[in-house]
C-alpha positions in Angstrom: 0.0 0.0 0.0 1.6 3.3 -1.1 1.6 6.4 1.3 -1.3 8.1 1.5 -2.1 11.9 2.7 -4.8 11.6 5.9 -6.0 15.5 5.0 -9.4 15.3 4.3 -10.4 15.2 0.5 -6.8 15.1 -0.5 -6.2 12.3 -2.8 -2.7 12.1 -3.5 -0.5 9.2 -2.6 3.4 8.7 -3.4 2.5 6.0 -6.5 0.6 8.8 -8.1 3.0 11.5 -7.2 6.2 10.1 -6.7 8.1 13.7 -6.4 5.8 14.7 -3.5 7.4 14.4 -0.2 5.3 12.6 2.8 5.8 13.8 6.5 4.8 11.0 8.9 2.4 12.1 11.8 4.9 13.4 14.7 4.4 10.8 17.7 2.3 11.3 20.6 4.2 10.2 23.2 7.9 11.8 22.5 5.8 15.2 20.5 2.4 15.6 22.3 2.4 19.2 21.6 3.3 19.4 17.6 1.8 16.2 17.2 -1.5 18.2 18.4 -0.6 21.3 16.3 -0.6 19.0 13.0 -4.1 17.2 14.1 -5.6 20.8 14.3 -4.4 21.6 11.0 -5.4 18.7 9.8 -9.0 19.7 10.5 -9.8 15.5 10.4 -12.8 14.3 12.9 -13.6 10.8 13.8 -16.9 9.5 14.0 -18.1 11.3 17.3 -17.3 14.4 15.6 -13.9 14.6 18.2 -10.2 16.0 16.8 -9.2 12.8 15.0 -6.5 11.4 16.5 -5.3 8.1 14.7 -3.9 4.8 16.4 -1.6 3.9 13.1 2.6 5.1 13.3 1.6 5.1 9.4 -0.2 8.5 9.2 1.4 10.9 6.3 0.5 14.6 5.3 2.0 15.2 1.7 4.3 18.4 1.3 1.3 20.2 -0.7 -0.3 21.0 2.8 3.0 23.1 3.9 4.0 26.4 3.0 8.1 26.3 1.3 8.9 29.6 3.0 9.9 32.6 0.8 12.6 33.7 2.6 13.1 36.7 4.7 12.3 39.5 2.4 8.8 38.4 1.8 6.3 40.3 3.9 3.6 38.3 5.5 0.7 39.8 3.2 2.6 38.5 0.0 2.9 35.3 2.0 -0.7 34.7 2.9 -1.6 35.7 -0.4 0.2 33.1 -2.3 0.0 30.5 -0.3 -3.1 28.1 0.2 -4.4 29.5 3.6 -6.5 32.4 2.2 -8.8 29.3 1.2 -12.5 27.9 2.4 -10.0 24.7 3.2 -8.8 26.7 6.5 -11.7 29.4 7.0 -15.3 29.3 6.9 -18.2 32.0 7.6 -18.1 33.3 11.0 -14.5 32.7 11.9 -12.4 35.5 13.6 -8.6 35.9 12.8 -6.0 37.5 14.9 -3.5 39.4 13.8 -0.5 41.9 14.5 -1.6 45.4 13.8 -0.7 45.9 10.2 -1.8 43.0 9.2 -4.2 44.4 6.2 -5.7 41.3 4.8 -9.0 42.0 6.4 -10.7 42.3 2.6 -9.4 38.8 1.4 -10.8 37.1 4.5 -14.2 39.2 3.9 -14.6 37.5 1.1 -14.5 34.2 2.8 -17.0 35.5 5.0 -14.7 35.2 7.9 -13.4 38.6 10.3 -9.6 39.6 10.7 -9.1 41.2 13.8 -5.7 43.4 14.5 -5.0 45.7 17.3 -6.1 49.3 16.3 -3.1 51.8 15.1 -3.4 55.9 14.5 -3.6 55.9 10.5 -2.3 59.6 10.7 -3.6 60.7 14.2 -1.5 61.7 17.2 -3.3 59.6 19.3 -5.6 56.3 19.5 -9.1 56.9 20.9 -9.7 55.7 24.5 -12.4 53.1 22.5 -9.2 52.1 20.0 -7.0 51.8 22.9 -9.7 49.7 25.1 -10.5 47.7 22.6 -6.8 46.6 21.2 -5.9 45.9 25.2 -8.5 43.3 25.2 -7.5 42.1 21.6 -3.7 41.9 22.7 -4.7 40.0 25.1 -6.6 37.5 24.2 -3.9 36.9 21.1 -1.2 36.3 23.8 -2.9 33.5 25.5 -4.0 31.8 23.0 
């Protein structure tokens, strides 16, 4: 049985794409932590509608599902932009993104029906209203801890 990628409604597999590279599933006990990170991205539930979490050592994502990295002149709009996470894959109506102020995507993710949130910044005033400033505490915030 070739390698498979577990994302949901991928369908490629290292027989039909031989030049694809296939990361296995970091390991649960030794990587709890990234092994979560990759489950979440993974966006996979079981059949109790739980994070999927698989039994197998034999669990693959195929390198499509990673971004290559553009090195470190690239800003993180041009990034976003021209990778696959400005998609209906990742986002869906309703969800709320956090970002650093500056962050001026909040157009493309409109269009996806989902909310990009940033810290508020002066845009040519002196100073931030006590509403801006009240309001990008309680973003900051919440953006650290999670």
């Amino acid at each position: 049985m070739p390698r498979s990628c577990s994302v949901p409604f991928c369908t490629t597999n290292k027989l039909k794409n031989p030049n694809l590279k296939f990361y296995i599933l970091p390991n649960g006990s030794t990587e709890p932590r990234r092994r979560t990170r990759w489950l979440q991205a993974i966006r996979r539930e079981d059949e109790f509608g739980h994070l999927w979490d698989p039994k197998s050592k034999h669990v693959y994502v195929c390198s499509q599902h990673f971004i290559t990295g553009w090195g470190g002149r690239a800003s993180d709009v041009h990034i976003v932009r021209n990778s696959d996470f400005l998609s209906q894959k990742f986002h869906h109506a309703g969800d709320q993104i956090l970002a650093d102020r500056g962050f001026t995507l909040k157009d493309d993710f409109a269009v996806l029906g989902a909310q990009l949130i940033t810290p508020s910044f002066t845009r040519g005033r002196k100073q931030l209203s006590a509403e801006d400033v009240a309001n990008s505490r309680v973003t900051s915030n919440i953006r650290i801890h999670i």
